[in-house]
C-alpha positions as CSV (number, residue, x, y, z in Angstrom):
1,X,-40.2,12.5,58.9
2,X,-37.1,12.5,56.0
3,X,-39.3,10.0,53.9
4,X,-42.3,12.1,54.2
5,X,-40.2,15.2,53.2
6,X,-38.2,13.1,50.4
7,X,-41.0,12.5,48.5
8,X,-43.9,15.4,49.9
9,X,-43.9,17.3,46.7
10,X,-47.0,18.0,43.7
11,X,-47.5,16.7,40.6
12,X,-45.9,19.0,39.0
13,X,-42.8,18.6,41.3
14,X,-42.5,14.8,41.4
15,X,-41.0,15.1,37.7
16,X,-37.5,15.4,39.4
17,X,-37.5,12.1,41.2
18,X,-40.0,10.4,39.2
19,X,-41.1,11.3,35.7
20,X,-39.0,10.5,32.5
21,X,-38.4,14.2,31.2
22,X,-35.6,12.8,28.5
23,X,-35.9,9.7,26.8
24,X,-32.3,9.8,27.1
25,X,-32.1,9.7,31.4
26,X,-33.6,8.1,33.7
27,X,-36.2,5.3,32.3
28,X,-33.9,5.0,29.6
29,X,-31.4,4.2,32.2
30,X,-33.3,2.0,34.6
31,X,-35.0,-0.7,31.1
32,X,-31.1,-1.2,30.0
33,X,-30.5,-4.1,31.9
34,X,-33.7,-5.4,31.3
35,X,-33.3,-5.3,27.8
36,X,-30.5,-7.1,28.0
37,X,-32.4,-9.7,29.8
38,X,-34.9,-9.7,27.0
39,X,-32.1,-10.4,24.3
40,X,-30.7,-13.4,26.5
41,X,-33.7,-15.1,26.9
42,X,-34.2,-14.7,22.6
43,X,-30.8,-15.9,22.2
44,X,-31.3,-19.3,20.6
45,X,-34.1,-17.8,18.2
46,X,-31.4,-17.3,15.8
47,X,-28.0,-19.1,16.1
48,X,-24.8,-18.0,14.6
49,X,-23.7,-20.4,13.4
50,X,-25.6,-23.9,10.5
51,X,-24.2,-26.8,9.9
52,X,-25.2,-28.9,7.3
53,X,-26.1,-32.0,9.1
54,X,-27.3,-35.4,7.5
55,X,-28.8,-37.9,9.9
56,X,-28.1,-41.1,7.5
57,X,-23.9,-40.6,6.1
58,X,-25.2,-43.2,3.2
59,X,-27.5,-39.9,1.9
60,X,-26.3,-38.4,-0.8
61,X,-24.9,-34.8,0.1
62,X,-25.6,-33.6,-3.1
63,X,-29.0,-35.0,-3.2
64,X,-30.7,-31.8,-1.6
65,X,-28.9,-28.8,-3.5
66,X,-29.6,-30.5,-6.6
67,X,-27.7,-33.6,-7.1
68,X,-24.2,-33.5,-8.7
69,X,-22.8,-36.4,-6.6
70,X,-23.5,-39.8,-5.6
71,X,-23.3,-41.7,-2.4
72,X,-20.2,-43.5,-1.6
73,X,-18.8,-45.6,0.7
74,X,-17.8,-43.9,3.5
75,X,-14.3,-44.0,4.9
76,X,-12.3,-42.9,8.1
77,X,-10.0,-39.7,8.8
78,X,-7.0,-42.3,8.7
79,X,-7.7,-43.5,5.2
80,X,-9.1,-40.3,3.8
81,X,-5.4,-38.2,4.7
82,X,-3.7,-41.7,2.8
83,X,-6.0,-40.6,-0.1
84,X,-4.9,-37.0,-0.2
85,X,-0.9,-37.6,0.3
86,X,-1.2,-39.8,-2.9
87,X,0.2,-37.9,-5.7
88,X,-1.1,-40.3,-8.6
89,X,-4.1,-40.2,-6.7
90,X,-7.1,-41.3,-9.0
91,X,-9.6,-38.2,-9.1
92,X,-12.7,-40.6,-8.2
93,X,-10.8,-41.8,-5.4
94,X,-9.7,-38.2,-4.1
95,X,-13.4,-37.2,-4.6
96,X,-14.6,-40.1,-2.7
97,X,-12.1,-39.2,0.2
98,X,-13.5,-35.6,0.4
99,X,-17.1,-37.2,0.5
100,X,-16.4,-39.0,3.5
101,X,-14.7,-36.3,4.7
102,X,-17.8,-34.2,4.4
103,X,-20.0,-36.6,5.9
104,X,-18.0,-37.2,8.9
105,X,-18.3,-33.6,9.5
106,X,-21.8,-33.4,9.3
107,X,-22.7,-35.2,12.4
108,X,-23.6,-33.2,15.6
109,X,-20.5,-33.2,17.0
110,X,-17.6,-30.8,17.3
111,X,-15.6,-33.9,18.2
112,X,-15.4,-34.9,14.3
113,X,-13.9,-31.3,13.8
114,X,-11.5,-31.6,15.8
115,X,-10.1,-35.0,14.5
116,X,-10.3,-33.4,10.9
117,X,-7.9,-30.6,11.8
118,X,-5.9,-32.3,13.9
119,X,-5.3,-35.1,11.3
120,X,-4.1,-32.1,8.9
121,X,-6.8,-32.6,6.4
122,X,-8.3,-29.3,6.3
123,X,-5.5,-27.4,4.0
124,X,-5.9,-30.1,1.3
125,X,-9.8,-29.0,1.8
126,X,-8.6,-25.4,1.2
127,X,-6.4,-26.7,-2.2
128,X,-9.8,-28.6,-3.7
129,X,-11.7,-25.3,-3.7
130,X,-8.8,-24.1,-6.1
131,X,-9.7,-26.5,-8.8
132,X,-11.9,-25.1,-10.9
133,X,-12.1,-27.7,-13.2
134,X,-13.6,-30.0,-10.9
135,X,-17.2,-28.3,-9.5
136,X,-18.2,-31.0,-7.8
137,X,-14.9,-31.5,-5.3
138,X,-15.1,-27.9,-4.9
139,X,-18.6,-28.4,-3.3
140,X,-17.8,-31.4,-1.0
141,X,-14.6,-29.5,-0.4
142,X,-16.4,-26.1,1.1
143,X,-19.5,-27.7,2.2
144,X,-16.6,-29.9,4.9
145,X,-15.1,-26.4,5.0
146,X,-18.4,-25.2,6.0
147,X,-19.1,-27.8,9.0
148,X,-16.0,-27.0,10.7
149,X,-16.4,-23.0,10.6
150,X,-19.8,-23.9,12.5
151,X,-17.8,-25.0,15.3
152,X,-16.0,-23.3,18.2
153,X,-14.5,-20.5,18.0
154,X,-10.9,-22.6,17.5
155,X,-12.1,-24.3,14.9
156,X,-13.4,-21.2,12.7
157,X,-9.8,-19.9,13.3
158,X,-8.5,-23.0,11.9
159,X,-10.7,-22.1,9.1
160,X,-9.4,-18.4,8.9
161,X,-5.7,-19.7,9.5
162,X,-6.1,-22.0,7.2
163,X,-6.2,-19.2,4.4
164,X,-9.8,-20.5,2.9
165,X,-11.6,-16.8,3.3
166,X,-9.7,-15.6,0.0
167,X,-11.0,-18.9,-2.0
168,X,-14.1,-18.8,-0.4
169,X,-14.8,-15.2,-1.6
170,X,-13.5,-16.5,-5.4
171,X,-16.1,-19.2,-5.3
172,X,-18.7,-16.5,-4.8
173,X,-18.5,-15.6,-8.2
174,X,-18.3,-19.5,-9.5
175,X,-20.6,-20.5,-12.9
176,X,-22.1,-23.3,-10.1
177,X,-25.0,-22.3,-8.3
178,X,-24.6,-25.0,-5.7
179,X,-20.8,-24.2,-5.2
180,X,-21.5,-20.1,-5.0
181,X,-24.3,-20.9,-2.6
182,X,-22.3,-23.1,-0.2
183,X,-19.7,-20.4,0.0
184,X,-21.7,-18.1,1.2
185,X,-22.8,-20.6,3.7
186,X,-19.1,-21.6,4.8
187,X,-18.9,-17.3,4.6
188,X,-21.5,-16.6,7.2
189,X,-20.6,-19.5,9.8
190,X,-17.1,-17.2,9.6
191,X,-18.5,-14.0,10.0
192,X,-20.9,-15.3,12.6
193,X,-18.1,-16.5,14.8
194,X,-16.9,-12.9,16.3
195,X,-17.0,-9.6,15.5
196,X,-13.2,-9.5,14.4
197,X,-13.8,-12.6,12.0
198,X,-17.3,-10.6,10.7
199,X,-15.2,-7.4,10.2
200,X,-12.5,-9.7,8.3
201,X,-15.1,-11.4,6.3
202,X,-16.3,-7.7,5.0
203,X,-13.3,-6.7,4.4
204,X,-12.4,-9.5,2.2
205,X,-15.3,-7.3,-0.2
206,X,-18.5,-10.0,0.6
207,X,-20.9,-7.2,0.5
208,X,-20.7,-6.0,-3.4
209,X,-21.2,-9.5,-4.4
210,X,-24.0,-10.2,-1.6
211,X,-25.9,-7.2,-3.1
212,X,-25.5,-8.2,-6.8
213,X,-26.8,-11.7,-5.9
214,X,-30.0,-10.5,-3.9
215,X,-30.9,-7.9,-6.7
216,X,-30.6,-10.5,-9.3
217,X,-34.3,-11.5,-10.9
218,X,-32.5,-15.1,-10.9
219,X,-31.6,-15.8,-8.0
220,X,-33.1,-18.9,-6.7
221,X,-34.9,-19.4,-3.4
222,X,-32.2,-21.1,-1.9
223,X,-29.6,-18.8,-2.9
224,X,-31.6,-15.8,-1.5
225,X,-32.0,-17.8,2.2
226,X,-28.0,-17.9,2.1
227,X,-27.9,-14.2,1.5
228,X,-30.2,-13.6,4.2
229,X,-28.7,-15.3,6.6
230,X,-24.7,-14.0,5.8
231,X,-26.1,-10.6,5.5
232,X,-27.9,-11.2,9.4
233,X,-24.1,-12.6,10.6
234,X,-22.5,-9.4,9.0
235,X,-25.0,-7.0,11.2
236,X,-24.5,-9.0,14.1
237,X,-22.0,-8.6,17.3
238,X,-21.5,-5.0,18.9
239,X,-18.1,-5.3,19.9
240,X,-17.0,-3.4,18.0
241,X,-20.8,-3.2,15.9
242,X,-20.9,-3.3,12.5
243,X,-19.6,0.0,11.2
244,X,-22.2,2.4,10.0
245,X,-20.6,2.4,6.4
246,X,-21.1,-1.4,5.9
247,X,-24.7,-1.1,7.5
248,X,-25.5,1.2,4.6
249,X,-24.0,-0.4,2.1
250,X,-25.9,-4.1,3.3
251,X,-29.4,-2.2,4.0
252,X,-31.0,-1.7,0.3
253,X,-30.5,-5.4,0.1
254,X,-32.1,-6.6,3.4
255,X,-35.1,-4.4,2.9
256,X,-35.3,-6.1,-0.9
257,X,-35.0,-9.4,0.8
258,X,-38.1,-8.2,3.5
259,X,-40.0,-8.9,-0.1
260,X,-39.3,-12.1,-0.3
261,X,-42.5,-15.0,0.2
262,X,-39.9,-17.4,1.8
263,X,-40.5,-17.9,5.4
264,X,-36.7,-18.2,6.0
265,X,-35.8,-15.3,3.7
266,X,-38.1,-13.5,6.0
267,X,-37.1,-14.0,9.3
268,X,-33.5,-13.8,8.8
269,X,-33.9,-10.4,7.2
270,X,-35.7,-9.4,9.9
271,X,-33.0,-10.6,12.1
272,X,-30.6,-8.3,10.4
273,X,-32.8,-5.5,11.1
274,X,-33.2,-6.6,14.6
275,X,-29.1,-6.6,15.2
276,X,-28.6,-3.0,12.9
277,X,-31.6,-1.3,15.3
278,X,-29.6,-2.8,18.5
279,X,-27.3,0.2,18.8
280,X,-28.7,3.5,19.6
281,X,-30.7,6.3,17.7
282,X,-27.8,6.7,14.4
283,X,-28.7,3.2,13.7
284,X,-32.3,3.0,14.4
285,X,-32.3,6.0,12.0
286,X,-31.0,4.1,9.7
287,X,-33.3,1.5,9.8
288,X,-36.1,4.0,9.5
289,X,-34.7,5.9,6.5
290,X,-34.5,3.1,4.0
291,X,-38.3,2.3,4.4
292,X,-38.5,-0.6,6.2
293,X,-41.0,0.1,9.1
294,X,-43.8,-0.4,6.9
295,X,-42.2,-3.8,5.4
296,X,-41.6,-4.6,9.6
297,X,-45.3,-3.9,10.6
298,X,-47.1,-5.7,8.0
299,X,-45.0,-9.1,9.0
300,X,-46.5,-8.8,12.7
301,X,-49.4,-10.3,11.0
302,X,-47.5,-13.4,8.8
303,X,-48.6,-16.5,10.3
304,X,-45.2,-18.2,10.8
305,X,-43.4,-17.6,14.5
306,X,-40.0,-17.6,12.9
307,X,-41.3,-14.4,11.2
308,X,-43.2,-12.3,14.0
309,X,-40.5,-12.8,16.4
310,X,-37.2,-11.0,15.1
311,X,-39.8,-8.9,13.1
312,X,-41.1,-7.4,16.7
313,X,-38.1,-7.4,18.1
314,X,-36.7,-5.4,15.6
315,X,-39.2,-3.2,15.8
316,X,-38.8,-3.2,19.7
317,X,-35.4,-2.0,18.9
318,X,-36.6,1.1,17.1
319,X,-39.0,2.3,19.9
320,X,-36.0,2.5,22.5
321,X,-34.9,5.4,20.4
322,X,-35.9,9.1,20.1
323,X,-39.3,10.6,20.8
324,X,-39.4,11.1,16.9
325,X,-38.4,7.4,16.5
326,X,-40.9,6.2,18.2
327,X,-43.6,8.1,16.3
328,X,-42.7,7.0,13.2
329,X,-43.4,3.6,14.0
330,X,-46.8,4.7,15.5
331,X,-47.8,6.3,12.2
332,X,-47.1,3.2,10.4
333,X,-49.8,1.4,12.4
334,X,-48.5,-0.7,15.1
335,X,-50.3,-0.3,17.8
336,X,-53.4,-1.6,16.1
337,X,-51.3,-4.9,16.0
338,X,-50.3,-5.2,19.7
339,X,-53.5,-6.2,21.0
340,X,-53.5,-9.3,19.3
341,X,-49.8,-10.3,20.0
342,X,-50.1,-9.6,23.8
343,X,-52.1,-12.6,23.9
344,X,-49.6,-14.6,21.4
345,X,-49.5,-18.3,21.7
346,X,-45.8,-17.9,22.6
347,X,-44.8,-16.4,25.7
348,X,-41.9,-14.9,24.7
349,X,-43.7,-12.9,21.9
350,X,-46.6,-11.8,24.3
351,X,-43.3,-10.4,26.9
352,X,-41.7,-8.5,23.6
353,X,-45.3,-6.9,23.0
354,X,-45.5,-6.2,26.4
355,X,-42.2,-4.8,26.2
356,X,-42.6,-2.5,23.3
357,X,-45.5,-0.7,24.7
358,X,-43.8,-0.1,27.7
359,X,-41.2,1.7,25.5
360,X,-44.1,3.6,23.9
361,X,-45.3,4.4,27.5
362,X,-42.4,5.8,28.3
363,X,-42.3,8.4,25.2
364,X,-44.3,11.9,25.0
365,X,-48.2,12.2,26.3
366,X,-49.2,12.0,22.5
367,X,-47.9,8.7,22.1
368,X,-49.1,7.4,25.8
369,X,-52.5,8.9,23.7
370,X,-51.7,6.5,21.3
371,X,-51.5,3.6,23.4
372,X,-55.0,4.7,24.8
373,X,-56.7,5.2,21.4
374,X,-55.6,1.4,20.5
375,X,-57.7,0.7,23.6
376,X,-54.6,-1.6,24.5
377,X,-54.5,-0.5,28.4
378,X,-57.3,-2.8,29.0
379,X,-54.9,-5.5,27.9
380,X,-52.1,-4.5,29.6
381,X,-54.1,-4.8,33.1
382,X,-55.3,-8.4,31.6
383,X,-51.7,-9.0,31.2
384,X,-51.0,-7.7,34.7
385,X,-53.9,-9.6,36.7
386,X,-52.8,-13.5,34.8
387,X,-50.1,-13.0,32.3
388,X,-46.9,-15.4,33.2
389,X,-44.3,-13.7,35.4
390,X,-42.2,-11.7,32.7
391,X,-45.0,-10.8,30.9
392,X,-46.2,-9.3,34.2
393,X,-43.0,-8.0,34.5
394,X,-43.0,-5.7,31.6
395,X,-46.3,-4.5,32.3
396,X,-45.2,-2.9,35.4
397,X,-42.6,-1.5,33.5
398,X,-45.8,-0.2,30.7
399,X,-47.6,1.1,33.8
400,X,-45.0,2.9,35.5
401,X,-43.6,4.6,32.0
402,X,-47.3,5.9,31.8
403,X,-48.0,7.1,35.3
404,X,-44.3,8.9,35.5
405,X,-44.8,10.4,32.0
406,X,-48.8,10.8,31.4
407,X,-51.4,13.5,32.1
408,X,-53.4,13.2,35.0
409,X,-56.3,12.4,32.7
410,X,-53.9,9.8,30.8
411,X,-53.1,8.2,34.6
412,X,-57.0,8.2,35.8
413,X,-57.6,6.1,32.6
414,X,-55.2,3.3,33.4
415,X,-56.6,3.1,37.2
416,X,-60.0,3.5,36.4
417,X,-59.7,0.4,34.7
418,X,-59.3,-1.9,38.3
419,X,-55.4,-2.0,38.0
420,X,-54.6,-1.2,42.1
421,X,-55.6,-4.9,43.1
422,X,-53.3,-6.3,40.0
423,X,-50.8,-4.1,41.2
424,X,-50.7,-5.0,45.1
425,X,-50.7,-8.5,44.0
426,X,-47.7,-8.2,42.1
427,X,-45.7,-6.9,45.6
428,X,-46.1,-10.6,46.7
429,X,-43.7,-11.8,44.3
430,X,-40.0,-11.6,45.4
431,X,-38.7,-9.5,42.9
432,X,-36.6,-6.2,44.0
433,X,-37.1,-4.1,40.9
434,X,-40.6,-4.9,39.9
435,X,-41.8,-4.3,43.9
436,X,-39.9,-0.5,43.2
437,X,-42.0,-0.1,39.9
438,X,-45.5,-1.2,41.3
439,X,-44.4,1.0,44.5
440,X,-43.7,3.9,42.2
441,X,-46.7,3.0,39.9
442,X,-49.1,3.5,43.2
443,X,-48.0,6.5,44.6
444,X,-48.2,8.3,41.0
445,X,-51.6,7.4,41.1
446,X,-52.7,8.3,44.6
447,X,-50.8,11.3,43.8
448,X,-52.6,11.8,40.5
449,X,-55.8,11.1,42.1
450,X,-55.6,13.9,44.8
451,X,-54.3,16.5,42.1
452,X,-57.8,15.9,40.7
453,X,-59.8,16.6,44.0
454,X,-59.4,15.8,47.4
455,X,-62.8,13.3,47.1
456,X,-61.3,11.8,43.9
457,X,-58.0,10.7,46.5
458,X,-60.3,9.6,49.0
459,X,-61.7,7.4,46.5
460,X,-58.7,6.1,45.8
461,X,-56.8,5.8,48.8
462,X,-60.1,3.4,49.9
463,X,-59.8,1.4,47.0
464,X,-56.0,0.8,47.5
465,X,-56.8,-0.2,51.0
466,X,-59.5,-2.4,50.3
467,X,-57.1,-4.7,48.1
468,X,-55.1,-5.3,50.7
469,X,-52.0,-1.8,49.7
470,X,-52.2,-0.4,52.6
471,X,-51.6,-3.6,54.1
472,X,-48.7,-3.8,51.8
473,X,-46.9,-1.0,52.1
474,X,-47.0,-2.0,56.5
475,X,-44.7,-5.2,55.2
476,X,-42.3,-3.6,52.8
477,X,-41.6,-1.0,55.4
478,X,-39.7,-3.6,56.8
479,X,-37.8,-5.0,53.3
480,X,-34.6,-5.7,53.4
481,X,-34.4,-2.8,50.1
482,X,-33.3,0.5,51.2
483,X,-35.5,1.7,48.1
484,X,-38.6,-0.4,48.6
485,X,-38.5,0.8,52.5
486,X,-39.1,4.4,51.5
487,X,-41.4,3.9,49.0
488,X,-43.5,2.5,50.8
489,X,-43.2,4.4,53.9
490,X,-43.9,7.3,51.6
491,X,-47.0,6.0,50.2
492,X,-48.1,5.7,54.0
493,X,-46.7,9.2,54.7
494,X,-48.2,11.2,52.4
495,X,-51.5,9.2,51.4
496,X,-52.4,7.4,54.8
497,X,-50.8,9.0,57.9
């Protein structure tokens, strides 16, 4: 039979078709996609792009950074581009103008952007950040500036076009605090746009002046959340990535900032790790080399979800790396973390837990040891017998890393805790590759078990059938899979015929 011969080998054999003997081939290989899948459904935990939005356009906009305006009556596009073509303009009334400029951008609409530019207002926006003398027009003037750079991609080039990067970058170094820390705002919308616009917005020479202004012992709360967040945008996009020179320039800072008590300081450091760590083992490296797994560890246990999540998935990042990689994360403790955030009150952190250990699974038998000292393959089989779907998911994925990778010892632990009838129930969903994992999962285990003795196999070949595998494995001959029809047929062939 060509199945029977395909897959008719030992334990020691199987390694070719099965096992994971380099990180670097075939696991590695077969998670990528899902990975991706994993970083889609996280998109929206951190967007690219803030706009400063008031609900109520009588508010004052300088009522929340500190107060250096006051409310005025606001005006339309028509009248405010009247205003700013007056050349004996009165200063109140030119102020006024950019007010309600301002305000009309910060509704939730990219339909005000677009009237602002197309109504030519936004280079006399670009002039008022020029006058010095006048701190508060400045502000109104980059905090509209700021609104339209959060828009779509044509209106950040507008922005860029529009020559308002080079004043921008002066007004980092302006005497106001409010006007320094808007520009860093308007900043980060424009490097969060693209990866060509983040490149442009380095070059420009943001990152000296980001760094001064997170080491300073001044710096107020609300300053530091701007930094956090433009530094996160300036790690972000990997086409190109940011270039390894930058990253190292930027990292002393975010680690600094991984300090901070501020729950949004936090979380969009951790961010910033997240993206740097999303690019193979030079960057994870770097991560790891200036110190702050320890700092990424300890925030698995801060009580705010805006914190845990880019803090795991960072360090999800870190444990797709090297075998070396991967232990230095387990000797700062993070398995003894897991346990708790497999059963996370939010799905999408209990998949990334899930997730990571099935990274970890798929590393040396040490760190599949690991995983067993934590006692965490009792949850994993929890997670596999009534998790949702993806969590279930990425438990086969845990399962089958250990089973291809593990001792025999190592695989007799996972099945001894009841995982075959989890396992044969998860071949009733309709889903192609986690069907080929449970397949593979079963037949390292019956293959396992009959390495250890021929009763031990019998054993488990009886338990298999008596939750319904054998059954199984009778369908999925018949799948329309090429893959899941051998499998299976191999399962029968070499455990059951």
């Amino acid at each position: 039979n060509e199945y029977k011969s395909y897959l008719s080998f030992t334990h020691m054999d199987r390694s070719g078709f099965f096992k994971n003997t380099s990180r670097s081939d075939e696991n590695r290989k077969n998670r990528q996609h899902q990975v991706t899948q994993l970083r889609k459904d996280r998109r929206g935990e951190q967007i690219s792009k803030r706009r400063q939005v008031i609900e109520d356009t009588t508010d004052d906009g300088m009522a929340e950074s500190g107060g250096l305006t006051n409310s005025v009556e606001l005006i339309d596009t028509h009248q405010i581009k009247q205003i700013f073509l007056e050349s004996d303009a009165n200063p109140d009334k030119v102020f006024s103008a950019v007010q309600s400029c301002r305000k009309i951008l910060s509704k939730k609409s990219h339909r005000q952007i677009d009237e602002v530019i197309n109504m030519g207002l936004l280079p006399h926006l670009v002039h008022f950040l020029t006058l010095d003398g006048s701190p508060e027009l400045q502000f109104e003037s980059c905090w509209a500036i700021t609104n339209i750079a959060s828009g779509n991609p044509l209106q950040t080039k507008a922005v860029v076009e529009g020559g308002a990067v080079p004043h921008l970058m002066r007004l980092l170094s302006s005497t106001n605090a409010h006007v320094a820390e808007q520009a860093i705002w308007a900043l980060g919308n424009v490097a969060g746009d693209s990866a060509m616009y983040r490149d442009f917005v380095i070059e420009s020479g943001i990152i000296p002046l980001l760094v001064d202004m997170t080491a300073s012992t001044t710096a107020s709360i609300t300053l530091h959340r701007h930094v956090a967040w433009t530094l996160s945008n300036l790690c972000r996009n990997k086409d190109p990535p940011t270039s390894i020179e930058s990253l190292t320039k930027m990292i002393p800072s975010i680690r600094l900032l991984l300090s901070s008590e501020d729950r949004c300081v936090l979380s969009d450091a951790c961010w910033a790790i997240s993206y740097i760590t999303d690019g193979g083992s030079e960057r994870i490296q770097l991560a790891i080399q200036s110190g702050v797994v320890t700092k990424l560890v300890n925030l698995l246990e801060h009580h705010e979800i805006s914190v845990i999540s880019p803090a795991l998935h960072a360090i999800g990042n870190i444990v797709t790396g090297k075998y070396e990689q991967i232990q230095n994360v387990i000797n700062h403790g993070l398995l003894s973390h897991l346990s708790k955030l497999l059963f996370h009150q939010k799905p999408s952190i209990q998949k990334e837990a899930t997730w990571t250990i099935s990274n970890i699974t798929a590393g040396t038998p040490f760190q599949i040891q690991a995983v067993i000292d934590a006692n965490l393959l009792p949850y994993l089989v929890t997670v596999l017998t009534r998790g949702e779907f993806n969590c279930q998911r990425e438990a086969t994925w845990a399962v089958m890393n250990l089973t291809a990778g593990g001792t025999p010892q190592q695989i007799k632990r996972l099945y001894s805790l009841n995982c075959l009838a989890p396992l044969v129930r998860m071949l009733e969903i309709h889903d192609t590759e986690t069907t080929v994992n449970v397949l593979r999962t079963c037949f390292h285990i019956l293959d396992t078990a009959n390495e250890i003795s021929l009763a031990e196999g019998n054993r488990v070949a009886v338990e298999f059938e008596a939750c319904n595998g054998l059954l199984a494995m009778e369908r999925l001959q018949r799948h329309e899979d090429r893959k899941i029809c051998r499998l299976s047929e191999a399962i029968i062939d070499n455990f059951f015929d």
